[in-house]
C-alpha positions as CSV (number, residue, x, y, z in Angstrom):
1,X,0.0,0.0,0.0
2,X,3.0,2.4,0.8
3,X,4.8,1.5,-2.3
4,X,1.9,2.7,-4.3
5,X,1.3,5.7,-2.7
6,X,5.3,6.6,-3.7
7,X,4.8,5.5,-7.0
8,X,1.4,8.1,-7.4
9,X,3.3,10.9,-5.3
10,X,6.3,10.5,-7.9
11,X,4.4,10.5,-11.2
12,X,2.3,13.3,-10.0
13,X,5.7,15.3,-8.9
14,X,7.0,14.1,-12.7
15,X,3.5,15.3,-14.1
16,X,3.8,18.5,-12.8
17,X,7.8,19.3,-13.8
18,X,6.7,17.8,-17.5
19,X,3.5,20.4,-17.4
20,X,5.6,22.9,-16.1
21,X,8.4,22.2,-19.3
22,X,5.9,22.1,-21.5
23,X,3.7,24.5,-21.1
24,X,6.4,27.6,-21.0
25,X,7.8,26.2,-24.3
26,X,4.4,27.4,-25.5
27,X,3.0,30.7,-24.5
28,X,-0.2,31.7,-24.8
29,X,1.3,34.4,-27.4
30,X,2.5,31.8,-29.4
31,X,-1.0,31.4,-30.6
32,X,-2.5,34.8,-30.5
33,X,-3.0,34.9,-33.9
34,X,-4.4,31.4,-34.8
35,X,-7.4,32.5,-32.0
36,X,-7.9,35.5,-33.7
37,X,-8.1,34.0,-36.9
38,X,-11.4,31.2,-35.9
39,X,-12.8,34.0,-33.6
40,X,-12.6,36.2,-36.8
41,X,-13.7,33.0,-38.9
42,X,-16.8,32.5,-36.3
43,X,-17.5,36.1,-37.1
44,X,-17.6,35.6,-40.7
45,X,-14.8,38.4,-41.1
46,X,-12.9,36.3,-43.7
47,X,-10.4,39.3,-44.1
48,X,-9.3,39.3,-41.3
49,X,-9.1,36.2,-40.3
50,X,-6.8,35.3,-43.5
51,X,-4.5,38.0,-42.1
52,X,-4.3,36.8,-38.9
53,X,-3.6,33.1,-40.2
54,X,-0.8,34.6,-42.7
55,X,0.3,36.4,-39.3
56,X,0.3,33.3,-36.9
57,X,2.1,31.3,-40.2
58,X,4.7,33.7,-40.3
59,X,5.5,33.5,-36.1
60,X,5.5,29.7,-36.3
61,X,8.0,29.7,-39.0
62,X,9.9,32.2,-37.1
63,X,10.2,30.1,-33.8
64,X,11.5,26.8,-32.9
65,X,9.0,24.2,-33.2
66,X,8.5,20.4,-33.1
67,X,9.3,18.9,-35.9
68,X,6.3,17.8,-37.3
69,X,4.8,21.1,-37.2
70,X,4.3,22.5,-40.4
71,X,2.8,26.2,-40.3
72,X,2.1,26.2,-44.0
73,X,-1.2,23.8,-43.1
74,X,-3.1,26.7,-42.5
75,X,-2.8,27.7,-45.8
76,X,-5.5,25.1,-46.5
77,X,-7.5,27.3,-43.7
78,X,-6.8,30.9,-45.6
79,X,-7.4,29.0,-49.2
80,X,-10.9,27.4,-47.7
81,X,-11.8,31.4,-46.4
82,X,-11.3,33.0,-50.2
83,X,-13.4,30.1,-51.7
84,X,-15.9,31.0,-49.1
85,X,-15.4,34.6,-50.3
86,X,-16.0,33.2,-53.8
87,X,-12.4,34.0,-54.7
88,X,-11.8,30.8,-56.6
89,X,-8.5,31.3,-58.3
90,X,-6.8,32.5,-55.2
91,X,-8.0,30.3,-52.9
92,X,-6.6,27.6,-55.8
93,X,-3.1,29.4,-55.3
94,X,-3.3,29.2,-51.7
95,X,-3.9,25.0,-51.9
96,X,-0.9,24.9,-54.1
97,X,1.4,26.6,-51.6
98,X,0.2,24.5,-49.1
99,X,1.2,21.4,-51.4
100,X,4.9,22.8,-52.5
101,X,5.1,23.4,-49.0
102,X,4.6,19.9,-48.0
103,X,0.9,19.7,-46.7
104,X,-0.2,16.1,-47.3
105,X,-1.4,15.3,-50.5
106,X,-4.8,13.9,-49.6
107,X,-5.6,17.0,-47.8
108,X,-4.8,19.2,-50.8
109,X,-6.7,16.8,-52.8
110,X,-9.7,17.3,-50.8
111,X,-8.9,21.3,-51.5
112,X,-9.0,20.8,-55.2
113,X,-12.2,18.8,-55.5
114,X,-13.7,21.5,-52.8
115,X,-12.9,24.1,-55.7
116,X,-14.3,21.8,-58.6
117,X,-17.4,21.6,-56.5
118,X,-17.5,25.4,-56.0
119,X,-17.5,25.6,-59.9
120,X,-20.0,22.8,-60.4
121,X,-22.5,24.7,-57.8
122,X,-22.0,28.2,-59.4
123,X,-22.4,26.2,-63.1
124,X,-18.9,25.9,-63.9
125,X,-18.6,22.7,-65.4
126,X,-16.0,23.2,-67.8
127,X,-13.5,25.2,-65.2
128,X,-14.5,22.4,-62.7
129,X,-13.6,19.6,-64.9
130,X,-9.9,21.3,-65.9
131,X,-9.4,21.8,-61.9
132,X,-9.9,17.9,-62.0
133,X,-7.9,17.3,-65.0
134,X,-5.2,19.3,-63.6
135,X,-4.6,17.8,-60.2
136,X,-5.9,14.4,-61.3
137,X,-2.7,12.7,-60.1
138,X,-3.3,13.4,-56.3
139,X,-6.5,11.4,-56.4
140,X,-7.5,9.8,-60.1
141,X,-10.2,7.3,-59.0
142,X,-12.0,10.1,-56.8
143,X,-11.1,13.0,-59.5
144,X,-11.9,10.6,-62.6
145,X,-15.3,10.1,-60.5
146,X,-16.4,13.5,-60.3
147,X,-15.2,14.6,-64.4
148,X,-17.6,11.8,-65.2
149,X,-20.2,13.3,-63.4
150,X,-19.7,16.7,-64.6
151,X,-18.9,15.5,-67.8
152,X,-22.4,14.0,-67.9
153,X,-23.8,17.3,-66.3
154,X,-22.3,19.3,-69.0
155,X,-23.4,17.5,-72.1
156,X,-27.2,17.8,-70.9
157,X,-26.5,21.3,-70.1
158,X,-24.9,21.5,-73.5
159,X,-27.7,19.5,-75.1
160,X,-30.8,21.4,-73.7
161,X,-30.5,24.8,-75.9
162,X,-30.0,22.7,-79.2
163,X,-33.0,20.9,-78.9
164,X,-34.8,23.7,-78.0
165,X,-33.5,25.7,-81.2
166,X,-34.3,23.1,-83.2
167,X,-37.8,22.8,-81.7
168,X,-38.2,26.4,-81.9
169,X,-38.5,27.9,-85.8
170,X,-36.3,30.4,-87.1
171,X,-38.6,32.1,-89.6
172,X,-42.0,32.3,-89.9
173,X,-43.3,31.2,-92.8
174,X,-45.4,33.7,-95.2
C-alpha cells in the first residue's frame, strides 16, 4: 500500500515538472493569432481572419518548433476562407502553396475537388472539370469520378439549348 502511494506521489511530482516544461515552451502568445483567426472566422470576417492566419504562419515559422509542425497547413484554412469569399482562383493558389510546402497530399486533394465543387455549384462545369484534369494525379479514382459526373452534367447542359433551337422555328413562314 505504501509503495503505491510513492509510486502516485512521484508521477504526480514528474506530471507537474513535464506540465511545467511544457507548457512555458508554448506561450499563450504563441498562438494569438491562430485564435484570432477562428474567432474572426466565427465572425464571418474572412479578411481578417486570413490576415491573422498569414500572421500566426509567419510567427511559427519564425520560432522553434516540433518537428512535425508545419505552419504552412493553415494555408488550407486561408485557401478554404477565399473560396468562401468566392475568390476561386486565389483560394486555388493558396492549396498549391500548401502542397509545395509539404501539406499532405490527400488533404490538398480534398482542397481541389472543394474548388471543382465550388465551380459545379456556381455552373462551372467546364472550369471544374480542368481543376480535375489538372490535379488528377493526387486522387485519379476520386477525381476521374467526379469529371464523369460533370462531364455528364455538361453534355445535358450542353444539349438542352440545341434541342430547344431546333424545336423552336427560325422564320416564320409567309
Amino acid at each position: 500500500m505504501r509503495h503505491s502511494f510513492y509510486v502516485i506521489l512521484i508521477c504526480c511530482l514528474l506530471g507537474g515538472c513535464f506540465f511545467r516544461v511544457w507548457s512555458s515552451s508554448y506561450s499563450s502568445s504563441d498562438y494569438e493569432h491562430l485564435s484570432k483567426a477562428e474567432e474572426y472566422t466565427r465572425q464571418a470576417k474572412y479578411d481578417e481572419a486570413i490576415t491573422e492566419y498569414q500572421q500566426h504562419i509567419e510567427f511559427r515559422l519564425s520560432r522553434p518548433r516540433p518537428e512535425w509542425e508545419n505552419p504552412h497547413f493553415y494555408k488550407l484554412m486561408i485557401g478554404d476562407l477565399q473560396l468562401q469569399k468566392g475568390d476561386a482562383a486565389t483560394a486555388l493558389k493558396s492549396f498549391e502553396e500548401a502542397e509545395k510546402a509539404g501539406i499532405d497530399r490527400a488533404l490538398v486533394a480534398d482542397r481541389y475537388r472543394s474548388i471543382a465543387s465550388w465551380h459545379e455549384k456556381n455552373g462551372r462545369y467546364s472550369e471544374a472539370i480542368q481543376v480535375l484534369q489538372k490535379y488528377r494525379d493526387r486522387d485519379d479514382l476520386l477525381f476521374d469520378a467526379m469529371m464523369d459526373r460533370l462531364a455528364r452534367t455538361l453534355s445535358k447542359v450542353e444539349e438542352s439549348p440545341k434541342k430547344k433551337a431546333a424545336a423552336t422555328p427560325t422564320s416564320t413562314p409567309r
